[in-house]
C-alpha positions, 0 to 999 in steps of 0.5 A: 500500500505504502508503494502505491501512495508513493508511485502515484505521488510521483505520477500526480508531480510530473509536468505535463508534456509541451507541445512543439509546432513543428518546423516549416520545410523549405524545398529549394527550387534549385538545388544547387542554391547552396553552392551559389557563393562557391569559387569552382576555379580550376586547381592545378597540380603542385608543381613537382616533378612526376616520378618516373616509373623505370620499365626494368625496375618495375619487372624485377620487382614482379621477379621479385614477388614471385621469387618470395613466393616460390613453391620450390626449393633449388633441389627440387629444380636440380632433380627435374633438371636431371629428369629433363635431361635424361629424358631428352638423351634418351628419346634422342637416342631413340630418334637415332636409331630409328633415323639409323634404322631407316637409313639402312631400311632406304638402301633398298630404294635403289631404283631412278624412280624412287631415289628421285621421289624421295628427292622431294621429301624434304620439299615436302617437308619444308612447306609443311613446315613453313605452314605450320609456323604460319598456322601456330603464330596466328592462332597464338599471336606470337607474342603474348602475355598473361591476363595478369600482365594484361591488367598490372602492366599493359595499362600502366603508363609504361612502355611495353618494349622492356617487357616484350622483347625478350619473348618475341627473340624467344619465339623467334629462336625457338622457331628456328630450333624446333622447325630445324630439328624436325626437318633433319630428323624427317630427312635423314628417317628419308635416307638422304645424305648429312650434307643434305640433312644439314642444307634442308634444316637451316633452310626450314629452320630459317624459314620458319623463324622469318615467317615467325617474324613476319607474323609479330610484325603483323600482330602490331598491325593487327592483321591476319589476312595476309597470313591466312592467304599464305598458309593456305598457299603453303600447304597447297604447295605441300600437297602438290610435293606430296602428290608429284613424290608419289606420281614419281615413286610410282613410275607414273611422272618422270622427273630429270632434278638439275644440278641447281637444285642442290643450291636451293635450299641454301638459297631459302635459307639466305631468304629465311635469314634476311626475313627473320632479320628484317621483320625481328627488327620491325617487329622489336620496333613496334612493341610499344604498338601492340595491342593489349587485347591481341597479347592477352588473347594469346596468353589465356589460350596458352593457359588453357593448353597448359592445364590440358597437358598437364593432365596430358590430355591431347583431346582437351587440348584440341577442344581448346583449339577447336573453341577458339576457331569457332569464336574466330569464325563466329555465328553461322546460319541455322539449318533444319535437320532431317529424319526421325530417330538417330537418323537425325544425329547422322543427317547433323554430321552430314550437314555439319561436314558441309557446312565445314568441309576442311575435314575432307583436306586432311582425308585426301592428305590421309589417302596419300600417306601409304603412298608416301610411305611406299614411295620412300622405302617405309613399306614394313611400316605402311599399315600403322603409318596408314592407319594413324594418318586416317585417325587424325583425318577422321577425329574432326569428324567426330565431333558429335561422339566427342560431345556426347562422350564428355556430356553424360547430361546430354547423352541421357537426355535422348532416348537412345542406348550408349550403342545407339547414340555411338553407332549414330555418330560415326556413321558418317565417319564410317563412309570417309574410312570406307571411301578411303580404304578403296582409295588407298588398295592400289598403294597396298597392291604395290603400284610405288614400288613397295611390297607386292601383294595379292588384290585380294590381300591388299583390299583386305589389308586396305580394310584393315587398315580403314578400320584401325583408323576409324578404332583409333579415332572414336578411342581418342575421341570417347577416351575418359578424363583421368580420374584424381580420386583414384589411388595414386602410384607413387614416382619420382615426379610425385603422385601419379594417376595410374591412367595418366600416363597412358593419357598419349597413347590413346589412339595410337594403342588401337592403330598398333593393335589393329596392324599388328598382324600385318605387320608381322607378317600374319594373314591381314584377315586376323588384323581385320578380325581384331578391328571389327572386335574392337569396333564392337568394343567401342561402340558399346562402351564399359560405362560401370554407372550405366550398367548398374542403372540397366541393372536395377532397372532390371533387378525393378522389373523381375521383382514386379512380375514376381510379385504378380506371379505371387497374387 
């Protein structure tokens, strides 16, 4: 009681709450009224000498900042060192004896019209390999830069000379060693002479780094339209070779070379080197004009193909190189399909390939390879050479296998089997390695002056090898990605997946498989036994999760009709 009186002794003291008018809001009709006795003169900079940034001071210290941060102790550089080099004197001794092997091998070549064929093999080689060197420093740029160095340094107010130089000598240097290698391994596996050897690598090794050159020099001018017209033009050039070596070798156009000809080579190499001279230097001096975009573009397909080959995926590699092409060429014109089923999927790679019909160049480059192969004394090594040049001229084609291969989603989304859908997409690959295996019988039958066989044996033979192309193909093109979660076996470079190392040999395991009885000297029918069991093979498929859905699935249908027998 006391404690109410006194609760409401303090309610009955309190005041009484004042009432506040509240305050007029003035909206003010211009809103910059308040700004009106504001000076808005224009200020300039303290007058200070701006600090010079140096272009070699601001690369060491991003040297700097990845050495602080490196993973990587000065032994574990020394062993991989070691491993680089005693993997390099191996696979060299290895090309050795093979160049030393066929050399011996090419002895037999005794005749005018193959020692005349096999006078052009190195022309050959040499176009090709000029043309390559076009083909790769388009597509990568040649000089390149990371996306990084794209945001931090290519932006900053810098000159880009310091930061670029060096990797356009490199790629130039590089192209000269590499293309002069490949051309004197290819010539002397020929037979030909060492003065011979040495003439054709400086030649296409000097070439090859001025076609280089000539590429950055275009990049500057952000061009690509000169280079395509002689790409284009140098790989016709070595289809011509290609097709006149076998035209020779096989007695059907006759050849008298002149004595000049042995000075070309270094005449194409004094033209190389005045090329590689001149457009380096232009080239060096136009670095600072190099267009950000262009650099950068080349630098993230560069990482790309890094990350396939470290999980030594040649597939993953060539789907980049595929994307890129296709952004390159850009949007299309939509067709219609056609037919019902998976006949639509067939009619869709036959639109496709006309739409896209650069496959069928490099199926026509297929058909001459036995040929070539005959011309230049390899016959023992005919079949497999055969079959492998028919699986890189077939896997374009399978594109549609590819995708549906790697996209499970996609491929369960149709109400087609695995063998269904495999079946569908190589059809029309199917018809190219028929077509190219009745193309290729007279080189079996021996019309270059390599081994005779019967015509029955050589259709066979030219089937077989059809086949083992086709094989090697869909196994490049449906091979699965490596699977990390697998336990990994132990080696010096670290843990290794078990599968990961046999990553570079698909395709080429099919091929040797396939050929293996012809080259051995067997009946060719066990060769075309083996290559229709092993298409069998692959058009199924051992897909474990697709098994065990058929399975219960299976497993759902016997316990239903158990249960109505039951009832």
């Amino acid at each position: 009681m006391a404690r109410a009186r006194r609760k409401g002794a303090k309610q009955q003291h309190q005041p009484e709450p004042q009432v506040v008018a509240p305050q007029p809001v003035v909206v003010p009709t211009d809103p910059y009224a308040e700004y009106a006795d504001r000076e808005w003169d224009f200020a300039w900079l303290p007058e200070e000498e701006p600090e010079v940034v140096d272009e070699r001071a601001l690369h060491a210290l991003v040297k700097s900042w990845r050495h602080g941060r490196a993973t990587r102790s000065i032994l574990d550089v020394l062993q991989d060192a070691y491993i680089a080099i005693f993997s390099v004197a191996m696979i060299g001794a290895m090309v050795i004896n093979v160049i030393v092997g066929s050399q011996t091998q090419s002895a037999s070549c005794d005749t005018a019209a193959c020692l005349n064929g096999r006078l052009l093999v190195p022309w050959g080689t040499f176009f090709a390999i000029a043309a390559l060197a076009v083909s790769t420093a388009r597509l990568f740029g040649p000089v390149l830069a990371s996306a990084a160095e794209g945001f931090w340094l290519m932006e900053a107010p810098i000159g880009r000379k310091r930061i670029l130089r060096g990797r356009l000598w490199a790629v130039v240097l590089g192209a000269l060693v590499v293309a002069g290698l490949v051309s004197a391994g290819i010539a002397g596996i020929a037979g030909e002479p060492l003065w011979v050897v040495g003439a054709w690598a400086a030649a296409s090794g000097l070439v090859a780094s001025g076609l280089v050159a000539w590429s950055a020099w275009e990049q500057s001018f952000e061009r690509v339209k000169a280079l395509r017209v002689a790409q284009a033009v140098l790989a016709a050039l070595a289809a011509v070779v290609l097709g006149t070596m076998v035209a020779v070798a096989a007695g059907w156009l006759h050849i008298e070379p002149p004595a000049w000809v042995r000075v070309v080579p270094w005449a194409l190499a004094g033209l190389g080197l005045l090329m590689t001279v001149f457009f380096t230097v232009g080239a060096h001096r136009r670095l600072d004009r190099f267009a950000r975009t262009r650099l950068t573009s080349g630098g993230s397909l560069v990482s790309g193909l890094q990350g396939a080959m470290f999980g030594l995926d040649l597939g993953l590699a060539r789907d980049i190189l595929v994307d890129r092409e296709a952004i390159e060429r850009g949007h299309v014109k939509p067709v219609p399909g056609r037919g019902l089923g998976a006949q639509a999927l067939v009619w869709r790679d036959v639109q496709r390939l006309k739409r896209f019909p650069r496959p069928l160049i490099g199926l026509a480059g297929a058909v001459l390879a036995p040929y070539a192969s005959d011309a230049i004394g390899l016959a023992l090594l005919t079949p497999f050479l055969s079959a492998v040049a028919l699986m890189f001229a077939l896997v374009p084609t399978l594109g549609a296998l590819r995708v549906l291969s790697r996209s499970s989603g996609l491929a369960r989304a149709l109400p087609f089997t695995t063998a269904q859908l495999r079946t569908a997409t190589f059809a029309v690959p199917a018809v190219l390695a028929l077509v190219w295996s009745l193309a290729t019988i007279p080189a079996f039958l021996g019309v270059t002056g390599g081994l005779q066989r019967s015509p029955l044996a050589a259709v066979t033979v030219a089937l077989a090898c059809g086949v083992a192309g086709l094989a090697a193909a869909i196994r490049w093109q449906t091979a699965k990605p490596v699977n990390f979660a697998v336990p990994m076996m132990a080696t010096g470079a670290g843990a290794v997946p078990p599968t990961l190392v046999f990553n570079l040999l698909r395709g080429f395991d099919v091929a040797a498989l396939v050929s293996a009885p012809v080259l051995l000297n067997a009946d060719p029918i066990w060769s075309l036994a083996i290559g229709v069991v092993v298409l069998v093979i692959l058009r199924t498929g051992f897909n474990l999760e697709e098994m065990s859905e058929q399975a219960k699935e299976q497993q759902k249908l016997l316990d239903a009709e158990k249960a109505a027998r039951a009832r």
